[in-house]
N, C-alpha and C positions, 0 to 999 in steps of 0.2 A: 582869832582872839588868843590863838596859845602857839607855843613851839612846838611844829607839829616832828623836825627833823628835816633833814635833806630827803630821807627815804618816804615818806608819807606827803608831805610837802610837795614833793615832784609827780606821787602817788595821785593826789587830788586832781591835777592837771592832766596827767597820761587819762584818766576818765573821762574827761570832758574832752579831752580831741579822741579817743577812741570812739565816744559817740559819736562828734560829725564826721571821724572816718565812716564810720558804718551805716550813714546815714548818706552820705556823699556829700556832704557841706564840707568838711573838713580834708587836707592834706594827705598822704601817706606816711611823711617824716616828720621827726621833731627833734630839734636840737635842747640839749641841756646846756644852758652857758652862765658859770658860775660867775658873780657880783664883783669878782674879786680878778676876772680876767680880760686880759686886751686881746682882741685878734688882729693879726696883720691880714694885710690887703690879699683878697680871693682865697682867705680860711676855707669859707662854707664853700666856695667855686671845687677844690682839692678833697674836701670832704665827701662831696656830693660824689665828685667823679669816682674817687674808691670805692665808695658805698655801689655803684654802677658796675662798676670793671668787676667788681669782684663779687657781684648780685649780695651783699653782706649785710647780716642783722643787723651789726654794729660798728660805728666809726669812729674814728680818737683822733684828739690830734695831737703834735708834741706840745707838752708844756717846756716853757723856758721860767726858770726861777725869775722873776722881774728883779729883786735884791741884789740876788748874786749872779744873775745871769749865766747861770748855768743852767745843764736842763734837769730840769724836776720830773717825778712821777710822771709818765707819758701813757706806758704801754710795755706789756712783755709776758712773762708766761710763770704759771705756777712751779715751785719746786717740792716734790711731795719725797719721803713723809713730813718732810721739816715745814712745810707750809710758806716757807721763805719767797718772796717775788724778787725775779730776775727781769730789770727795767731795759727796754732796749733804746731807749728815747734816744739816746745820743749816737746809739748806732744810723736809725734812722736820721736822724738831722744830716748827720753826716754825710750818708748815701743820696737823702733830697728829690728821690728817682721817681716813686712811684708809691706804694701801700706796701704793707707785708701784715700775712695773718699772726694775731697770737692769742693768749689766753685771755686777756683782759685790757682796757683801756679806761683813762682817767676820768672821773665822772662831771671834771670842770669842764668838760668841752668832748661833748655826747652827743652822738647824732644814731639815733633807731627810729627801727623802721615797725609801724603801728602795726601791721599785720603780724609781723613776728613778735610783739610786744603784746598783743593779744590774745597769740599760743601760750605763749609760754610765762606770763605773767606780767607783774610790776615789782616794784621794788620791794622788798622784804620791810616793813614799819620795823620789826621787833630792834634792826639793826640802830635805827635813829639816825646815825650817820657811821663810816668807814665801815668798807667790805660790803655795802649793800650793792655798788657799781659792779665789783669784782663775784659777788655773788648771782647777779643778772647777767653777766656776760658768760661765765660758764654756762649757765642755764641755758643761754641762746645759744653756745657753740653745742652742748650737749646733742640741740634737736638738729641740727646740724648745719647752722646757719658760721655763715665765717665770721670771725672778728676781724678788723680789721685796725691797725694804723696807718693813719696816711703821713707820708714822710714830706709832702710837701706843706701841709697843713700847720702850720706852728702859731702858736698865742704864749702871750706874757701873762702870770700866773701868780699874783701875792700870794704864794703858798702858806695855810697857815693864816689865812688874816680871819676866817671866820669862826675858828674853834679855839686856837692859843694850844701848848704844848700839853698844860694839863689837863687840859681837856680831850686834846686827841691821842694824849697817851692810856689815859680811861677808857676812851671806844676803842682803840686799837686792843690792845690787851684782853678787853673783856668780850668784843665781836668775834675774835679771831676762835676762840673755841665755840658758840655756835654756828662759824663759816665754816670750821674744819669739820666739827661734825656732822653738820647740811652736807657738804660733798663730799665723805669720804666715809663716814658710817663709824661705828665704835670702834669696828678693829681698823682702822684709819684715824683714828684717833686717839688710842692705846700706842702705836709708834711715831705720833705726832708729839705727843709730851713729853721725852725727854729733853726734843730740839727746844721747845718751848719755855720749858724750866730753866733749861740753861742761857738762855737771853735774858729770861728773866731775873734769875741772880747774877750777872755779868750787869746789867740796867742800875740792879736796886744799887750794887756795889760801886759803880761807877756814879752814880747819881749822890748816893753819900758820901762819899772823900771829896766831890766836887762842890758840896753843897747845896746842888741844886735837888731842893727839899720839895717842890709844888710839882715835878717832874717824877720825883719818886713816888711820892701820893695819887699820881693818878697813875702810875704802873701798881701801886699794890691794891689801892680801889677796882681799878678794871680788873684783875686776876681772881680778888674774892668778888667782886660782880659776876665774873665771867661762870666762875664754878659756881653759884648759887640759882643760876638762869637768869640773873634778872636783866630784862631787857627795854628798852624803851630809849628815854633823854637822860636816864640817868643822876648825880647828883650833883651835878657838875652845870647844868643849863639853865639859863634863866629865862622866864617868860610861857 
């Protein structure tokens, strides 16, 4: 009856097949496959087999922007203090070979494995949506399951069709400082805000000379949400 989030949303589900996991009704794996994505022919065939080859928590596949057909958010690795992600998506399409480990992968197209979903958790609610995917695959690599991308694996991706820019610049902004402080602690997060402040006035200033005012609003929403703790759906979500 209400929006629970992508994080809690997904959350409700991962419960009910942990329990036929553990009861033996139910599978070992479960894909995530967002509303909003195509897969090409033998996705989950390429997915499965990396998840195999490489015994791994977790498995991505690349996204290809559907619009502009370039490739979108895929897969790749944290850059600390700055908190910055470095995407390897295009690397791998390009290569096409096989998997390669990294720090995180895209949460439209999720394939984990229920036992290590069991260790280690579910999805963070408080996040609602962004950084909850990237916040569960550190988790997983933490205990030391591999992430993985598989590079044969690709789907088409309306990036964007489920949240709209103000809206994911609100979660973006305001997640990213309870994600930096979940893995990286206070003093990881004392040299994380200057990288952060400075995106952020480069955003606001960019965003006003351009006009684009509903873009600015949810960068300076998310930033006093972000410092005040508040977490959830936020004000921005309807339903």
């Amino acid at each position: 009856p209400e929006n629970l989030g992508f994080a809690e949303g997904h959350n409700r589900v991962f419960f009910d097949l942990l329990d036929c996991w553990k009861d033996g009704t139910g599978e070992r794996y479960c894909l995530l496959l967002n509303n909003d994505v195509e897969v090409e022919k033998d996705t989950l065939f390429h997915m499965m087999e990396a998840m195999i080859q490489a015994d791994a928590g977790v498995v991505g596949a690349v996204n290809r922007d559907r619009a502009r057909g370039v490739v979108a958010s895929s897969g790749g690795f944290m850059m600390w203090p700055s908190g910055a992600y470095r995407d390897v998506g295009a690397q791998a399409l390009a290569r096409g070979t096989g998997h390669r480990e990294v720090d995180t992968v895209c949460g439209s197209t999720l394939l984990v494995r229920l036992d290590v979903l069991d260790e280690v958790g579910v999805f963070d609610p408080a996040f609602f949506c962004v950084y909850e995917e990237t916040d569960l695959c550190l988790r997983i690599k933490e205990q030391g399951y591999p992430v993985v991308l598989s590079e044969k694996a690709v789907v088409a991706h309306e990036v964007g069709a489920s949240t709209g820019r103000k809206r994911h610049f609100y979660f973006r902004y305001r997640n990213r400082i309870r994600f930096v402080l979940r893995q990286r602690g206070k003093a990881g997060f004392l040299a994380f805000l200057p990288f952060y402040f400075f995106e952020v006035i480069v955003k606001v200033v960019g965003y006003t000379l351009t006009g684009k005012f509903g873009d600015l609003l949810g960068v300076l929403s998310g930033v006093r949400d972000g410092f005040l703790g508040v977490t959830g759906r936020g004000p921005y979500v309807d339903g």
